[in-house]
N, C-alpha and C positions, 0 to 999 in steps of 0.2 A: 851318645850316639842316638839320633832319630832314624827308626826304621821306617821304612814305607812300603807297601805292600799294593798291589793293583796300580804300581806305579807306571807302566804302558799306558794305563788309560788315561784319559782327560782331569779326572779330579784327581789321583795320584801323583803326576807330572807334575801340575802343576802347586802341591803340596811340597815335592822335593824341590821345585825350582824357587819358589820363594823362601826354603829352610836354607837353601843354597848361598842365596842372594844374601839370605842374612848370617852366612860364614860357619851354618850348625853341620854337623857329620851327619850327612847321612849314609844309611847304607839301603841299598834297595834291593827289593826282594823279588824278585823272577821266578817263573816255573822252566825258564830255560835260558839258559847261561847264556847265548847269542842274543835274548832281547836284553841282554846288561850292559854291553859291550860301550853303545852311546852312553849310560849312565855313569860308566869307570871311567870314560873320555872328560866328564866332564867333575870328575873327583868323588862320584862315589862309591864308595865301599858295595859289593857285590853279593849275597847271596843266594843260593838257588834250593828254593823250595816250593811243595807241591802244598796248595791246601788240604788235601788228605795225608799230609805228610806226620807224624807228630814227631818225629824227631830232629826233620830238618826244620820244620819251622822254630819248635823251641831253641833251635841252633842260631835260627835265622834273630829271634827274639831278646838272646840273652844278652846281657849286658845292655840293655837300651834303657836311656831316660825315656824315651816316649816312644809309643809305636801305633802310627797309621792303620789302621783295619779295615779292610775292603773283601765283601766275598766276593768272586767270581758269579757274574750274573747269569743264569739259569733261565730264559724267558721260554722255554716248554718244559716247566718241571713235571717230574714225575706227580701222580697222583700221593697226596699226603708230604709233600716237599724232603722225599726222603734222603735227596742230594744233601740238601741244606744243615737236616737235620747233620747228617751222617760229619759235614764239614765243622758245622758249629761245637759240635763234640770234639771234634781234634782241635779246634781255636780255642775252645776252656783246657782242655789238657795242657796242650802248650803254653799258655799264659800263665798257668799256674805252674809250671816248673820254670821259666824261664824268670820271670818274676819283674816285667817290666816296671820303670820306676809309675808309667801312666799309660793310658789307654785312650785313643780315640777313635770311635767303632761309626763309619760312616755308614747311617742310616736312611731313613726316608720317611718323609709326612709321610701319616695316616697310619705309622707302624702299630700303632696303640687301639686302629679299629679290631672288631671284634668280628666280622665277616670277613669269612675268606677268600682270597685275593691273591692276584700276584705279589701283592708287598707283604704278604705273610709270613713269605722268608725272614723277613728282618726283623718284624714278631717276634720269629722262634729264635731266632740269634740273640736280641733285646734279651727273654727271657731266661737263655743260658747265661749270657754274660752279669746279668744279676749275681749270678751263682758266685762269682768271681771278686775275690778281694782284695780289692786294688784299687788306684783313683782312676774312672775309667768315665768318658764324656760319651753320652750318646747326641751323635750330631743328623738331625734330620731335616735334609732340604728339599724344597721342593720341587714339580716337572723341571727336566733340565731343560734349559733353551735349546740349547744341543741336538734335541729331540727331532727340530726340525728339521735337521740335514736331507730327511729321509725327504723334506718336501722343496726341494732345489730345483729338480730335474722338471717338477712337472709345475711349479712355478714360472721356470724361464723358459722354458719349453709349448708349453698347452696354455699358460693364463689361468691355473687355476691350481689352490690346495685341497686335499681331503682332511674332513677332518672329523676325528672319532670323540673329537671333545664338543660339546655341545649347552646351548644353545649357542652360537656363533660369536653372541655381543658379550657371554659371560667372559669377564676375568679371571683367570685360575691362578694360580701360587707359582708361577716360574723363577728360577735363578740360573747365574750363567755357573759353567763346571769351575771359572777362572775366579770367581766369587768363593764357593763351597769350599775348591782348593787354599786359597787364601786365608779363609776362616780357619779351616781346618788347621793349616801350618799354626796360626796362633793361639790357637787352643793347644796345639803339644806343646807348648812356651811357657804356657802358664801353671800357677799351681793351684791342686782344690785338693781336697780331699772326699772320699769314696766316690757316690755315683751321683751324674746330674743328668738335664737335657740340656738340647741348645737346639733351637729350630731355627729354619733361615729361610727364606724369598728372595726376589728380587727386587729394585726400587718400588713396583708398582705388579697391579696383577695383570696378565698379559690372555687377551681374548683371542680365538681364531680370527676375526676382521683385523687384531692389530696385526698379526702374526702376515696374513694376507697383505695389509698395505705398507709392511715395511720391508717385503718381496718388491714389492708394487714400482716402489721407488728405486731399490738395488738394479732389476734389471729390465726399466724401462718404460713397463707398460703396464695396464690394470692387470692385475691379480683378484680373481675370486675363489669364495670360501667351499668348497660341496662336501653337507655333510655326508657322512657314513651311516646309511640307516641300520639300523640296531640288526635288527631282523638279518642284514646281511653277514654281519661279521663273523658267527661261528662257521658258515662254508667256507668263508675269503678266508681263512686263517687257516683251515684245516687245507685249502686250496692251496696255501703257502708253505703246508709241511708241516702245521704243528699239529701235536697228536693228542696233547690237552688245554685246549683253549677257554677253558672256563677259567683259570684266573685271570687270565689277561684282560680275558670279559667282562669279568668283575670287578677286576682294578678299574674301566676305562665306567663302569656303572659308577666306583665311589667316586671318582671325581666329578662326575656329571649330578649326582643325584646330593653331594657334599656331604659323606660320612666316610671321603676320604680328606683329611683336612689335619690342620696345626690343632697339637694337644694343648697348649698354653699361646692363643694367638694377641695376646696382650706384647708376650715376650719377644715374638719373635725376630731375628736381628737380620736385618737388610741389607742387603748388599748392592752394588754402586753401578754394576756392568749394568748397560741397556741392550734391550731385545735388537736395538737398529748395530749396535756393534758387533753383536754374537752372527746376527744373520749375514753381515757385510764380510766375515770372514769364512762363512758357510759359503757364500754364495763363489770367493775368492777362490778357495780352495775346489770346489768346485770345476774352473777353468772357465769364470767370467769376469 
């Protein structure tokens, strides 16, 4: 049995649809039994557990060759990330009673820096699951292409993206979710023993001017880049509702200033999705 966990989401989904495709059981895991409903339609196996659960998850856990690992993403965590902490504590309890045959715990570049950040969460996770004995893959990819949904609207709309990534022409570390899920499915396929990394990208590294001109083409007309001045962002955020914006702050500093980055960037394994097909279905979805 392969479990999958944060299976609604984009890299989840498509983790179970390619274990699917290649005829493995999965069983998927929910925090509410109606988002399973399409998952049993389509042959799998159901469970329903809370990440603060440790009973149901270890339920959810037991008996699996491999299990998918996704936290629940937190983008205004409390100060000191004490959701995460509090989560990562019931995900080693349960893994250790439930005794999966493997582990793959999806991660994120830059989890290994040492300022803190909004990927610190996965740090503190990284550092519990050490704790834990078992073959377990830490998989860390980079910005999702994904990311850009948020810039659809005011692409086809206005002619123009924001962007808090900087300088404009820099390349950053993008991969598509249908990549990361991919990888992911065949890393629970395989066998290692105790604990490794696996970092990932996409073919090439993908700048705000590429991100701009292949809006540009999708629907129609010039797209340009405007960045986000620094100085602005902790009002526009807290403007937005969040009540601790200093990691997010900090996150959007490590990848601009590159001490948010691949810990072994010789290794890392590429993947085939282009930025022009991730945004062609952004833009699709969308209702253009």
């Amino acid at each position: 049995m392969f479990v999958i966990t944060g299976i609604t989401g984009n890299v989840g989904g498509e983790v179970a649809r390619t274990l699917l495709v290649a005829k493995k059981p999965v069983r998927a895991v929910v925090r509410d039994a109606s988002k399973g409903v399409a998952w049993a339609k389509l042959g799998c196996e159901v469970a329903v557990a809370d990440a603060h659960d440790v009973a149901a998850l270890t339920a959810a856990f037991t008996g699996a060759e491999a299990v998918f690992v996704m936290m629940p993403p937190i983008y205004d965590p409390a100060p000191g990330f004490v959701e995460h902490k509090a989560m990562a504590a019931v995900l080693k309890e349960a893994l250790e009673a439930a005794r999966p045959g493997k582990v793959v715990y999806l991660s994120t570049i830059g989890a290994q820096a040492t300022q803190e950040n909004l990927l610190t969460v996965h740090t503190i996770v990284e550092k519990i699951l050490r704790e834990v004995s078992l073959p377990i893959t830490i998989l860390r990819p980079g910005w999702f292409m994904e990311n850009a949904a948020w810039d659809v609207a005011s692409a086809r709309d206005r002619g123009v993206i924001s962007s808090f990534l900087t300088p404009a022409d820099k390349g950053f570390p993008m991969v598509a979710t249908e990549d990361i899920g991919q990888l992911a499915a065949e890393l629970m396929q395989e066998s290692w023993s105790g604990h490794r990394l696996v970092e990932q990208t996409g073919p090439r590294p993908v700048s705000p001017n590429d991100i701009a001109a292949a809006f540009a083409t999708l629907v129609g007309h010039p797209v340009a880049v405007e960045i986000v001045a620094r100085e602005t962002w902790e009002p526009l955020f807290v403007s937005q509702g969040m009540k601790n914006p200093t990691p997010r702050i900090r996150m959007l500093d490590g990848f601009n200033e590159g001490w948010i980055c691949f810990e072994n960037p010789a290794e890392v394994r590429k993947g085939e999705v282009e930025l022009a097909t991730v945004l062609k279905a952004l833009v699709k979805r969308a209702g253009r």
